[in-house]
TIDOTOR-949842 format. One record per residue: x, y, z of N, C-alpha, C in turn; residue number from 1. Coordinates in pm, whole numbers, always signed. Layout:
BEGIN
- n_px | n_py | n_pz | ca_px | ca_py | ca_pz | c_px | c_py | c_pz | k
- X | Y | Z | X | Y | Z | X | Y | Z | NUM
...
***
This chain:
BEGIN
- n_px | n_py | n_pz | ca_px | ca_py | ca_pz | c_px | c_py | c_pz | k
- +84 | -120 | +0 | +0 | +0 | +0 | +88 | +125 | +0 | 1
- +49 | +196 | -58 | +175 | +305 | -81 | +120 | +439 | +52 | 2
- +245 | +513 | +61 | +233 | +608 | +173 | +79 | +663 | +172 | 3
- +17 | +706 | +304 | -78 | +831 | +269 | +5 | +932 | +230 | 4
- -81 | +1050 | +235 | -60 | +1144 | +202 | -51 | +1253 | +352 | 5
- +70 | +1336 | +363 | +91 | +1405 | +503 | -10 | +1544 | +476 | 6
- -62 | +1528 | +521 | -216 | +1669 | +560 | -127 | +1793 | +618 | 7
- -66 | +1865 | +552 | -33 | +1972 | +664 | -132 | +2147 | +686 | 8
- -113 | +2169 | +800 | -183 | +2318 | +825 | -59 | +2430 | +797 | 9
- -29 | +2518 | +760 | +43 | +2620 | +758 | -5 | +2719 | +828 | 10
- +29 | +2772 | +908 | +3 | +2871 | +1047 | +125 | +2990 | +1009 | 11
- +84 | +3078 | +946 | +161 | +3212 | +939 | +69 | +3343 | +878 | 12
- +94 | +3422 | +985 | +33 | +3555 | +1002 | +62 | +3608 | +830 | 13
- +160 | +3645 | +805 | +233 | +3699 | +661 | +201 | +3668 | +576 | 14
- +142 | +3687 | +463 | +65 | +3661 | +337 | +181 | +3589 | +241 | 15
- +302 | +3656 | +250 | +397 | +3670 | +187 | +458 | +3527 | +220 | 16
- +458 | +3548 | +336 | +592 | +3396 | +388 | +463 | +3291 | +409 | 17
- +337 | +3304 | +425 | +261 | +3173 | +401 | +245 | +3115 | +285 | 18
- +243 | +3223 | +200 | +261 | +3146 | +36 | +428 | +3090 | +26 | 19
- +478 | +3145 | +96 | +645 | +3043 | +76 | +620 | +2898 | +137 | 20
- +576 | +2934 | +247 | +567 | +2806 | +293 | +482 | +2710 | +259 | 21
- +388 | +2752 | +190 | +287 | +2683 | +118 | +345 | +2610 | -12 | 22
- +423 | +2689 | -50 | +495 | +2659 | -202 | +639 | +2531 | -153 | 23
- +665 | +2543 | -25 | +773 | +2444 | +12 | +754 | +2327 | +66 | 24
- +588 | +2349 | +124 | +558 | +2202 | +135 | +520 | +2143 | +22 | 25
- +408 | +2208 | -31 | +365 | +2143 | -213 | +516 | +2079 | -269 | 26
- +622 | +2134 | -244 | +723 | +2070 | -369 | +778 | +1990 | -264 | 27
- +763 | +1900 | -152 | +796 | +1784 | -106 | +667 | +1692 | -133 | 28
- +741 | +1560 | -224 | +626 | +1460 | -190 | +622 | +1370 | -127 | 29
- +472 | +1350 | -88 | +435 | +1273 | +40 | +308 | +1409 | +107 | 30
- +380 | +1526 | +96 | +295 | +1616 | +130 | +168 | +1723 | +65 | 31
- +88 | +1724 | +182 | -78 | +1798 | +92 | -76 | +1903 | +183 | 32
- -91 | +2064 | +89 | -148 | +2147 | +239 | -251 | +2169 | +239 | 33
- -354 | +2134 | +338 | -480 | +2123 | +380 | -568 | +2233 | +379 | 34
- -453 | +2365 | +399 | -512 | +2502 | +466 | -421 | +2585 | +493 | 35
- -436 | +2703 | +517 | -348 | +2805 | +574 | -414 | +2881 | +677 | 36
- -400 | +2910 | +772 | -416 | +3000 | +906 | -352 | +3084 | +918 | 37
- -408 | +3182 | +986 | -321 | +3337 | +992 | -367 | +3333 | +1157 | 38
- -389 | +3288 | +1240 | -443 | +3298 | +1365 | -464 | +3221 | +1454 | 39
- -411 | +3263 | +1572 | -419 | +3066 | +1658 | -570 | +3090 | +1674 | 40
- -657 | +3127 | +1664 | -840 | +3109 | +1691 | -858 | +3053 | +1532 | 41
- -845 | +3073 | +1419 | -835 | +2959 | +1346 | -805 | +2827 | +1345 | 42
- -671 | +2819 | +1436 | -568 | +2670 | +1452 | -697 | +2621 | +1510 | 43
- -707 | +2713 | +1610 | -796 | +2580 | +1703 | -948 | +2578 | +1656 | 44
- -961 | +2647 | +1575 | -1127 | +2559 | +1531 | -1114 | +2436 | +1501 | 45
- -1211 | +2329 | +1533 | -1241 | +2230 | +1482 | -1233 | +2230 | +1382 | 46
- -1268 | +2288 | +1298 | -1328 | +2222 | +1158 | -1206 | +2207 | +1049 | 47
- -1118 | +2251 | +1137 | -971 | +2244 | +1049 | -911 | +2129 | +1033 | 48
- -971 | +2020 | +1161 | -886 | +1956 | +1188 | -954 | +1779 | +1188 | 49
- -1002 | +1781 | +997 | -1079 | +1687 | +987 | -988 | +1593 | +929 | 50
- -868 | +1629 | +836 | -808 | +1604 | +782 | -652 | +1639 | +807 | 51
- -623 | +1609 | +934 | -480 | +1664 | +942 | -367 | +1612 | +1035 | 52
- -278 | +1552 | +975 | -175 | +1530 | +1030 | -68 | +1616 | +1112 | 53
- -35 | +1720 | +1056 | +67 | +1819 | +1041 | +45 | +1964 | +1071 | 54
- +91 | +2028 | +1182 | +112 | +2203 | +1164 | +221 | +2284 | +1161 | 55
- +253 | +2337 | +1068 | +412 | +2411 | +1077 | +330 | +2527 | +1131 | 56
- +380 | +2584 | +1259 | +307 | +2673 | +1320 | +452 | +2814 | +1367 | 57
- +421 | +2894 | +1304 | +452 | +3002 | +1354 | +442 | +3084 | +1478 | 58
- +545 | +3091 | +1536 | +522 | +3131 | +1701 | +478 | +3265 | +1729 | 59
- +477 | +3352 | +1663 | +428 | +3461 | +1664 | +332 | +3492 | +1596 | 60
- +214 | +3528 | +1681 | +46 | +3502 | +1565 | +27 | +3680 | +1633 | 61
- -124 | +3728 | +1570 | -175 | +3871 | +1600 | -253 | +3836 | +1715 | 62
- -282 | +3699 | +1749 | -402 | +3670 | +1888 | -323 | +3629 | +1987 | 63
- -195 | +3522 | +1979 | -150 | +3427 | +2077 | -42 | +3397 | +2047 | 64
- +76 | +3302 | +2128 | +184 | +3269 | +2077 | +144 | +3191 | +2049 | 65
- +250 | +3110 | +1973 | +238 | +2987 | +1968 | +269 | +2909 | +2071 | 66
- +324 | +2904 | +2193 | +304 | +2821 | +2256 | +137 | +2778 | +2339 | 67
- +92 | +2939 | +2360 | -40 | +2923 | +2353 | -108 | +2827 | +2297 | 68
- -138 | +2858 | +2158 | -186 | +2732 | +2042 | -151 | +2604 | +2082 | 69
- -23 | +2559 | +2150 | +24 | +2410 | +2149 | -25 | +2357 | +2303 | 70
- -50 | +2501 | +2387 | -141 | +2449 | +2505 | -263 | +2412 | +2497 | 71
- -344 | +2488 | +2438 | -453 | +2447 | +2362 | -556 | +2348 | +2318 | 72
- -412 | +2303 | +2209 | -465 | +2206 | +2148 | -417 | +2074 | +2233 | 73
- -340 | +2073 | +2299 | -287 | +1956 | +2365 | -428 | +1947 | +2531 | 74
- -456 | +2060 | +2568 | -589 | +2018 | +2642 | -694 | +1997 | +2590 | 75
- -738 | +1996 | +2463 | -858 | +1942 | +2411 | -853 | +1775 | +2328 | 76
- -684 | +1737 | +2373 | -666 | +1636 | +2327 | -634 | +1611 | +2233 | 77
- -584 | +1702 | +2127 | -498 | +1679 | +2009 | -420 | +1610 | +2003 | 78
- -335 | +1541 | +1934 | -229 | +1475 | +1929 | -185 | +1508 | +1795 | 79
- -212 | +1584 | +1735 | -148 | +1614 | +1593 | +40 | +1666 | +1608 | 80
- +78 | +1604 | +1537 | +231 | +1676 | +1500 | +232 | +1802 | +1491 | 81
- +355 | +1895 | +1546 | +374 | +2003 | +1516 | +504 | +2056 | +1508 | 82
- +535 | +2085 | +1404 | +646 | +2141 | +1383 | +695 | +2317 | +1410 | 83
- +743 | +2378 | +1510 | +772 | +2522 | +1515 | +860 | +2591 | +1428 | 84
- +778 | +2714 | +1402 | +919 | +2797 | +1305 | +914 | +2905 | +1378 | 85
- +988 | +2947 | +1402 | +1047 | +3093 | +1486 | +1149 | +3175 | +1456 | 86
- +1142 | +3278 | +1470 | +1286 | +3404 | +1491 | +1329 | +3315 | +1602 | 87
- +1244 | +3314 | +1743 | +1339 | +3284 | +1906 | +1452 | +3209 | +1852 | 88
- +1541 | +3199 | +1919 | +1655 | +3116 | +1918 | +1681 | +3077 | +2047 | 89
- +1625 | +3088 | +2161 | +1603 | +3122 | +2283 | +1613 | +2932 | +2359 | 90
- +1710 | +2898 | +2433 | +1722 | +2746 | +2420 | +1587 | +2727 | +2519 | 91
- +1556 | +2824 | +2612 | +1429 | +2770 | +2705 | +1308 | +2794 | +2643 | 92
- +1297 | +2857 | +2533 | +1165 | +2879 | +2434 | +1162 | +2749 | +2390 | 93
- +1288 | +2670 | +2345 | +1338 | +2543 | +2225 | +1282 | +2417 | +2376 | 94
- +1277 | +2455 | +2484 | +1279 | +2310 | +2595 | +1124 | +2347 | +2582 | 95
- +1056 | +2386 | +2608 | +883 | +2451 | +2642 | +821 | +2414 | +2519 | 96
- +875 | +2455 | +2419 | +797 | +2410 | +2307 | +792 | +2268 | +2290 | 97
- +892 | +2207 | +2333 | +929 | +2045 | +2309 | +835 | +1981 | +2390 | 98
- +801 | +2067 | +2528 | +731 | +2030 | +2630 | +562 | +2013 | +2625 | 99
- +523 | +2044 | +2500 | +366 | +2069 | +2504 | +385 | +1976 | +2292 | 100
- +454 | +1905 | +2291 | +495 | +1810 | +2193 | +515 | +1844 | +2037 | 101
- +598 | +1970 | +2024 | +665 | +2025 | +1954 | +748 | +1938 | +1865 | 102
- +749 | +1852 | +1785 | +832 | +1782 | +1739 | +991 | +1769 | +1678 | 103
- +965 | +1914 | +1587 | +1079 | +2004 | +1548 | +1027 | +2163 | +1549 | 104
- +1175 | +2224 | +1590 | +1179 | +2351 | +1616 | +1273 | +2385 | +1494 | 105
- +1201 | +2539 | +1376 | +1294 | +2526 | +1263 | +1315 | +2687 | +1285 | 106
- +1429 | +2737 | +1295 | +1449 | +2883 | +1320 | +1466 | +2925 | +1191 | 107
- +1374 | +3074 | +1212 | +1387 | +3161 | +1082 | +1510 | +3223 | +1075 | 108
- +1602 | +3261 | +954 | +1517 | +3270 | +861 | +1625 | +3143 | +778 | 109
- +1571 | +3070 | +726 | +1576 | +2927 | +668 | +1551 | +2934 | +498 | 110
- +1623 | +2828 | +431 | +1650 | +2814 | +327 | +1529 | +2692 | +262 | 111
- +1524 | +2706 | +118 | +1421 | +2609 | +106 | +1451 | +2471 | +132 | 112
- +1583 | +2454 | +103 | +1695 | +2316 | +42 | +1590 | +2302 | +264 | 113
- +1667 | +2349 | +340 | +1700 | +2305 | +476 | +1539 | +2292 | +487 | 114
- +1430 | +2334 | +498 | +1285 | +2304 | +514 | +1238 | +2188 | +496 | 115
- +1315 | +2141 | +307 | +1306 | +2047 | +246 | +1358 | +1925 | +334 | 116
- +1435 | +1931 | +395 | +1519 | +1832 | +465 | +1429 | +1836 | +591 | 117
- +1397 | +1885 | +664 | +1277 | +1915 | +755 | +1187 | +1826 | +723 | 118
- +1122 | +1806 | +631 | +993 | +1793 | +615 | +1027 | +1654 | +560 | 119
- +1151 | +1611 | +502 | +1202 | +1411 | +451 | +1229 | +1395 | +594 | 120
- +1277 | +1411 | +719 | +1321 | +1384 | +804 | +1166 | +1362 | +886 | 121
- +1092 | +1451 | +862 | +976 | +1403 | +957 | +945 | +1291 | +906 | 122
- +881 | +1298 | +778 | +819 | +1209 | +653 | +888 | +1044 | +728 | 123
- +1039 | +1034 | +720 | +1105 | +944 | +752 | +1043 | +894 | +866 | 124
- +1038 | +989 | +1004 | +975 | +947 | +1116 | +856 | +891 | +1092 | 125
- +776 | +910 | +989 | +608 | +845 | +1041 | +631 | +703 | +973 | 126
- +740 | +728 | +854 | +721 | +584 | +834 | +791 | +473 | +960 | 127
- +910 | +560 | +994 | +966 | +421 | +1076 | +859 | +398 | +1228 | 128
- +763 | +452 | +1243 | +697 | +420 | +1347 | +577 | +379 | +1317 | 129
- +556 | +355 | +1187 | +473 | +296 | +1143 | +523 | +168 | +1100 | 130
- +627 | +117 | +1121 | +682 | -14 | +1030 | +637 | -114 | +1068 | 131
- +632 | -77 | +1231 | +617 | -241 | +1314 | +471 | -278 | +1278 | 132
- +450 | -395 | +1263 | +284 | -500 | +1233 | +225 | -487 | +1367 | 133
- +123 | -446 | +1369 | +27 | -469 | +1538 | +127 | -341 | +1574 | 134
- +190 | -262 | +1583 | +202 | -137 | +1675 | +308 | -219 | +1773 | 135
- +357 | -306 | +1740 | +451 | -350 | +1858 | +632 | -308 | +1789 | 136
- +708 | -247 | +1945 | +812 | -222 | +1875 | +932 | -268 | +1991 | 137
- +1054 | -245 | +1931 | +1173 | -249 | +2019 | +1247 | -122 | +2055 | 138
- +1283 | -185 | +2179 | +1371 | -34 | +2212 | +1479 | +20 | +2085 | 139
- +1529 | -50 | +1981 | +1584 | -38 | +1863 | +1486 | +48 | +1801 | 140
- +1383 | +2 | +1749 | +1233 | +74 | +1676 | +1284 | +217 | +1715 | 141
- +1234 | +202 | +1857 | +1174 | +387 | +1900 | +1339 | +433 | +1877 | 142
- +1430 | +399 | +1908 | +1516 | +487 | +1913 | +1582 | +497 | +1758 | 143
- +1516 | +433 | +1683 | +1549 | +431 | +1477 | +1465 | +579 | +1458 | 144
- +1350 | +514 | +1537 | +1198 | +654 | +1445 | +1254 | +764 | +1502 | 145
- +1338 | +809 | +1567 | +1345 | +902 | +1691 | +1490 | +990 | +1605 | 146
- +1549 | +908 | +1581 | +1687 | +949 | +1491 | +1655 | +1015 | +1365 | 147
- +1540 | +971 | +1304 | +1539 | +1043 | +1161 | +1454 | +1141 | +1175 | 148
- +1504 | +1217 | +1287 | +1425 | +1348 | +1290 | +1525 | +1449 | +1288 | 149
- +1638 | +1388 | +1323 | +1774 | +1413 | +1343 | +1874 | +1484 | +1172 | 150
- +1916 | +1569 | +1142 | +1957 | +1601 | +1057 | +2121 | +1499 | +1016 | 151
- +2166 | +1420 | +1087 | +2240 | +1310 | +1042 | +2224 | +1209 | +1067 | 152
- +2124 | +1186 | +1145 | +2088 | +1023 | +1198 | +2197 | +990 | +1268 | 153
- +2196 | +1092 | +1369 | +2315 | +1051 | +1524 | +2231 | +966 | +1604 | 154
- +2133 | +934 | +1617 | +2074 | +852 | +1725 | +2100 | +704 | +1675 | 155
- +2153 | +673 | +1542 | +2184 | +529 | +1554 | +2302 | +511 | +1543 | 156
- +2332 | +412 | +1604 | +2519 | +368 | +1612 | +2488 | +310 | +1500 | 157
- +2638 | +347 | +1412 | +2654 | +287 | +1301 | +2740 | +131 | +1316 | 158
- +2756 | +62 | +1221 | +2826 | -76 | +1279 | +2993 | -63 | +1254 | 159
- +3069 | -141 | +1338 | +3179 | -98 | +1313 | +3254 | -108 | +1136 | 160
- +3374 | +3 | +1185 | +3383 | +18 | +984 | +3359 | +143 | +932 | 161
- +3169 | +159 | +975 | +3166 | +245 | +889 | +3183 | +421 | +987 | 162
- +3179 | +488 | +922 | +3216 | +652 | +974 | +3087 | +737 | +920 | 163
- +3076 | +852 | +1035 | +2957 | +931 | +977 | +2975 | +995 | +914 | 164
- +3108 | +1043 | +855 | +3153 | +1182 | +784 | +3129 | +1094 | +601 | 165
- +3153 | +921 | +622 | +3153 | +856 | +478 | +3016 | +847 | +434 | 166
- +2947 | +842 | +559 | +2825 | +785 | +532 | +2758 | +916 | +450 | 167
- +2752 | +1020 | +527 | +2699 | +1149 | +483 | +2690 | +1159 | +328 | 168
- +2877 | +1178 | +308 | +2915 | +1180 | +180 | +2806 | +1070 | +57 | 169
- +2769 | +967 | +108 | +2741 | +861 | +20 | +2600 | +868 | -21 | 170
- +2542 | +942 | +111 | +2396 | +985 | +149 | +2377 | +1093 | +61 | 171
- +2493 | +1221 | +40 | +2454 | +1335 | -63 | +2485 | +1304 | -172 | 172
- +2527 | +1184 | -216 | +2537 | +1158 | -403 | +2452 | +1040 | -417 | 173
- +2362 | +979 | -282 | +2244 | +907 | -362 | +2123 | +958 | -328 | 174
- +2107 | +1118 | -283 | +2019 | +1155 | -305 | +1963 | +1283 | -405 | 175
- +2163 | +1314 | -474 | +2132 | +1364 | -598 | +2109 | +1265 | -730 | 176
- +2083 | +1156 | -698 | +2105 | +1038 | -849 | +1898 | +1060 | -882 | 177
- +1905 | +1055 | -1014 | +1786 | +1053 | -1043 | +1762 | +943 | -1092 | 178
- +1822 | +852 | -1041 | +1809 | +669 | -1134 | +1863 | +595 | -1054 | 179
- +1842 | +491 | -1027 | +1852 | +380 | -912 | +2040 | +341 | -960 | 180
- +2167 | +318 | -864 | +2282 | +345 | -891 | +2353 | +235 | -863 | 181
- +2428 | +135 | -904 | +2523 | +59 | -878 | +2629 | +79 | -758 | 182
- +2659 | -31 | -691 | +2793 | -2 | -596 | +2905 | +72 | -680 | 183
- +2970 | +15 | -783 | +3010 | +90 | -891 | +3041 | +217 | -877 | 184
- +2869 | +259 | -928 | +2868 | +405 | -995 | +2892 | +499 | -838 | 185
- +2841 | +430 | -725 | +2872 | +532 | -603 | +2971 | +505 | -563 | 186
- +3075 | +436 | -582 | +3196 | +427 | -546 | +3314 | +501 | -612 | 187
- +3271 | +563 | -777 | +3337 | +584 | -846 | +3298 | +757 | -834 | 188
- +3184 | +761 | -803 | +3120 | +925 | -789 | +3142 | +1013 | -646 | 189
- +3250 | +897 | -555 | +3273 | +979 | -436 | +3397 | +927 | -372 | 190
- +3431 | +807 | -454 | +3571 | +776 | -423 | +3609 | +700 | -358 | 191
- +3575 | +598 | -329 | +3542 | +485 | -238 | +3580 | +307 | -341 | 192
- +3661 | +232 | -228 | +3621 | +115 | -337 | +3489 | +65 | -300 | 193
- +3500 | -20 | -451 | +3307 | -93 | -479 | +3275 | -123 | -336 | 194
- +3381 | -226 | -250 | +3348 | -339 | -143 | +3277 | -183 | -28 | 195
- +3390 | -95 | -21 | +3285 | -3 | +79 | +3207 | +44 | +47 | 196
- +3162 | +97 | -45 | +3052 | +172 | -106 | +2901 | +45 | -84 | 197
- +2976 | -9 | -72 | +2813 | -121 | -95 | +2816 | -123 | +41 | 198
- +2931 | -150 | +112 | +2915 | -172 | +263 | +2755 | -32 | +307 | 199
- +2777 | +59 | +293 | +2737 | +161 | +319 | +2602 | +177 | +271 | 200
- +2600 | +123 | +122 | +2450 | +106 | +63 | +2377 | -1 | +112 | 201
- +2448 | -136 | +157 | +2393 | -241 | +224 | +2333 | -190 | +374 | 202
- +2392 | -62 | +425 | +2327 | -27 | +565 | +2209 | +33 | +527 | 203
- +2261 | +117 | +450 | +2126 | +185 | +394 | +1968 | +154 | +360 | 204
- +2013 | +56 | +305 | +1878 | -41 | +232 | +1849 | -81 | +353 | 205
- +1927 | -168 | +482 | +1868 | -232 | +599 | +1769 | -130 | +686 | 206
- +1877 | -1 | +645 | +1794 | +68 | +753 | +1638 | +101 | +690 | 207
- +1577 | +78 | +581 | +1488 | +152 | +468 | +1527 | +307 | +418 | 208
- +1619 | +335 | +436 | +1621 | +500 | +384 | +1695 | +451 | +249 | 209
- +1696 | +309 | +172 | +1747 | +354 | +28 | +1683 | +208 | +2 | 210
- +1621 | +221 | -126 | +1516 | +124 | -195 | +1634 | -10 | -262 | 211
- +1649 | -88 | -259 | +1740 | -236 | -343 | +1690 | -303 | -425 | 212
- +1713 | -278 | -560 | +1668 | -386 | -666 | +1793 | -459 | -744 | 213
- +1709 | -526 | -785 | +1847 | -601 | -873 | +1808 | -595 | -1018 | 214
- +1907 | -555 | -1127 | +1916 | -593 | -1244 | +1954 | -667 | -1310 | 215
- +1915 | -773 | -1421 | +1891 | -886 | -1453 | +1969 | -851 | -1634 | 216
- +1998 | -725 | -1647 | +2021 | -678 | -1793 | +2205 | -665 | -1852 | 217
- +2259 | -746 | -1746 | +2396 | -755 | -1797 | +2443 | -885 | -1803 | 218
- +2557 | -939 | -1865 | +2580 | -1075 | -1877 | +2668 | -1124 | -1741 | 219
- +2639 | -1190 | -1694 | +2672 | -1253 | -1555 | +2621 | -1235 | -1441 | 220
- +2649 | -1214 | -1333 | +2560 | -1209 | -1176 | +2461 | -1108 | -1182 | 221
- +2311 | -1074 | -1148 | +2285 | -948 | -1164 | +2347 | -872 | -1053 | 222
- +2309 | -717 | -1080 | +2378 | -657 | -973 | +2222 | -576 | -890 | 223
- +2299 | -550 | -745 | +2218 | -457 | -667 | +2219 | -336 | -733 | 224
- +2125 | -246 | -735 | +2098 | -103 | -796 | +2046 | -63 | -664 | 225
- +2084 | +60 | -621 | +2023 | +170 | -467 | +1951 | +314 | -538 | 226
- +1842 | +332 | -490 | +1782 | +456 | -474 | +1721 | +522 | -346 | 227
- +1810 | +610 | -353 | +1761 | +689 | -224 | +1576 | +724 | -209 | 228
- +1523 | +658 | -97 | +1378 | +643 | -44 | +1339 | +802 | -9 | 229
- +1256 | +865 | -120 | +1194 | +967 | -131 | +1057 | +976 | -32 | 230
- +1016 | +1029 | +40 | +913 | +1039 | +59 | +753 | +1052 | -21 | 231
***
């Protein structure tokens, strides 16, 4: 069954920067925006919230903060995701918000590329906590779903061998490939021999953040082909 579709609310006062942000979720897929709000007495109407996974919520509204809004909705029993965008940079604004279940905190003023990465990193999270059959998981599970919220995936130990500075590297040239890539071709496009390069794509694929097929179209063994798992 292929992904749903992520429902998001966009919560920004600014006409200007809600159509940005409107325009930056539309160009991630996986994602739908549901709506736009200019007001936490909007956020919290009901009727918004028939269809919704997701709020990138702006902390500064014309009625309320946003932490307001996340008190709110968390006493009427929400459980929806929420992602913060803010000027604050403020680390006890960053603990409070986390505290009323803030998921990610994205400080303004931000680039599209980095939003973009925001929004695969959540994407990543719903799938890995959705993986387990029956809702049952391991302390491995929660602490996998918990990491790819993470802008390098520090919450998982890697196995010995490999390094995070290689992995990265291997991670930004198979998620510029627009075609599923040979050990080969990523070994040769970042400098690595074949045997590590696969080492690295073989983690990859285990972990699900890169898709494994095999091709059947050359003469002798087929080979593994990797594509980086798009949302």
């Amino acid at each position: 069954m292929p992904d749903q579709p992520i429902h998001t609310l966009v919560v920004e006062d600014d006409p200007v920067l809600a159509a940005r942000l409107r325009g930056y979720v539309d160009s991630v897929p996986g994602f739908v925006v549901s709506g736009v709000a200019r007001s936490g007495e909007q956020v919290l109407s009901p009727a918004l919230h028939g269809r919704l996974d997701l709020i990138l919520l702006d902390f500064f509204l014309p009625d309320m903060s946003g932490l307001d809004v996340c008190r709110a909705l968390r006493a009427r029993g929400s459980t929806l995701d929420i992602i913060a965008v803010s000027l604050v940079r403020d680390l006890a604004m960053v603990q409070t918000a986390m505290s009323y279940g803030v998921i990610q905190y994205v400080v303004k003023p931000f680039t599209a590329t980095a939003f973009r990465h925001c929004l695969e990193r959540y994407s990543a999270f719903r799938r890995q906590i959705t993986a387990s059959p029956g809702g049952l998981v391991r302390q491995h599970d929660v602490d996998l779903a918990l990491s790819r919220l993470r802008p390098d995936g520090s919450g998982v130990t890697l196995p010995k061998g490999l390094s995070a500075a290689t992995l990265d590297t291997v991670v930004g040239y198979l998620r510029g490939a627009v075609r599923p890539l040979s050990a080969d071709e990523v070994a040769g496009g970042v400098g690595l021999s074949r045997v590590t390069a696969r080492r690295y794509l073989e983690w990859l694929a285990g972990q699900r953040l890169a898709i494994r097929t095999m091709s059947y179209g050359h003469i002798g063994r087929p080979r593994h082909l990797y594509l980086w798992r798009r949302p």
